[in-house]
C-alpha positions, 0 to 999 in steps of 0.5 A: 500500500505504501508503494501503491500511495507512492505511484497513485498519487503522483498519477492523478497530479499529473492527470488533473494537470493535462490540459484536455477538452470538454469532448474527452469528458463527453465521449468518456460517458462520465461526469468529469465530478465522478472522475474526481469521485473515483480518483479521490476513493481510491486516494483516501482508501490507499491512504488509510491502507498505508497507515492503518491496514487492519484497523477501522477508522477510529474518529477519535483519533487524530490520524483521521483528521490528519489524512482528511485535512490533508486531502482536503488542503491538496485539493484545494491546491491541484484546483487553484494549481490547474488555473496554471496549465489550461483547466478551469478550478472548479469548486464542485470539483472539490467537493466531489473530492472532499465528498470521496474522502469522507466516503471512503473513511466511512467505508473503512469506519465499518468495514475491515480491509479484506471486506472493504477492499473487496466493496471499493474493487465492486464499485470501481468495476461497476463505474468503468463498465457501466459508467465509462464509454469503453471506446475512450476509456479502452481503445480495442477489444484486446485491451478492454479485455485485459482490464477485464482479467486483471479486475476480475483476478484481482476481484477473486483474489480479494473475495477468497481473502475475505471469505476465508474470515467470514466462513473459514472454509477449509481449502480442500473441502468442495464448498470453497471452490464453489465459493471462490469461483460461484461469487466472482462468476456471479457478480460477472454475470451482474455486472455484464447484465448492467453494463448491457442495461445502460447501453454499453457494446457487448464483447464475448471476448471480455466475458470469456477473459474474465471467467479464465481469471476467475479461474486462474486467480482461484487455482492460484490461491490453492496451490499456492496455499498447498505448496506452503502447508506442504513446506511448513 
């Protein structure tokens, strides 16, 4: 997470610094408010992961207040500096921000790592599939199909993490592999009914790379694990 923190933000700087035009933002499908939304989640949720993994947000705490401060004052800042290079500062850019920010730490406030992690990886996948036009935000089907595998190997990967605390189902037994593999599918199968449902192209391709993910990520998982109870 410390690494993730330490390229993530540096990303979105320079992306909120590029100047583009108001057809990048009409062709993408997406509000350039929900592009400041999904931007700052993933920003303040990092940030939380890289200071307190396995803790709850304790709003008693000063950390808290510290990384919500200091997401606010730097987006403050990236708005006024973006009068520098070509984009208009926005206010309602920095309340979409600052309204992420407290989203997230709310998300972390009930929900320890694994199950919030896995809640910000469902919204995250819905938002690119169903909010985005895939002809901005992926070029061509092969690329678009590479998002689909990564996400949805990363997805199974969180899911089998947080199962494995609510259940504790032991890897050998058939019901884990139903899990690991039913869930993802299921939510494959949901998302590509709403991605159908807003209007989004329909490639099989992009189906079949994320069911191989699922189970590639699933089969990693177990041999994984086998090979280290064998050596231990």
């Amino acid at each position: 997470m410390l690494v993730a923190i330490g390229l993530y933000w540096p990303a979105i700087f320079i992306a909120t610094h590029v100047p583009i035009s108001g057809e990048f933002i009409q062709d993408a499908g997406m509000s350039d408010k929900t592009m400041h939304f999904l931007a700052y989640l993933a920003l303040v949720s990092i940030a939380w992961f890289a200071i307190s993994p396995f803790e709850k947000v304790n709003w008693k705490k000063n950390k808290v207040w510290i990384i919500l401060a200091a997401v606010v004052l730097y987006s403050a800042f990236d708005e006024w500096l973006q009068g520098f290079v070509g984009r208009s500062p926005d206010v309602f850019d920095f309340v979409a921000d600052v309204s992420a920010a407290l989203t997230a730490l709310f998300i972390v406030t009930f929900l320890t790592f694994w199950p919030a992690v896995l809640t910000l990886a469902t919204f995250f996948i819905f938002a690119i599939t169903c909010l985005t036009s895939p002809n901005i935000a992926f070029q061509n089907e092969y690329i678009n199909s590479a998002f689909f595998f990564l996400s949805y190997a990363f997805f199974t990967l969180v899911w089998i993490q947080s199962s494995q605390r609510i259940w504790n189902i032991k890897r050998s037994q058939a019901k884990w592999f139903i899990s690991s593999i039913g869930v993802p599918a299921a939510a494959l199968m949901t998302m590509t009914l709403m991605s159908l449902a807003f209007g989004k192209k329909f490639w099989p391709l992009n189906i079949i790379t994320a069911a191989s993910a699922i189970i590639a990520a699933t089969a990693a998982t177990y041999l994984t694990t086998k090979a280290l109870n064998k050596k231990h």
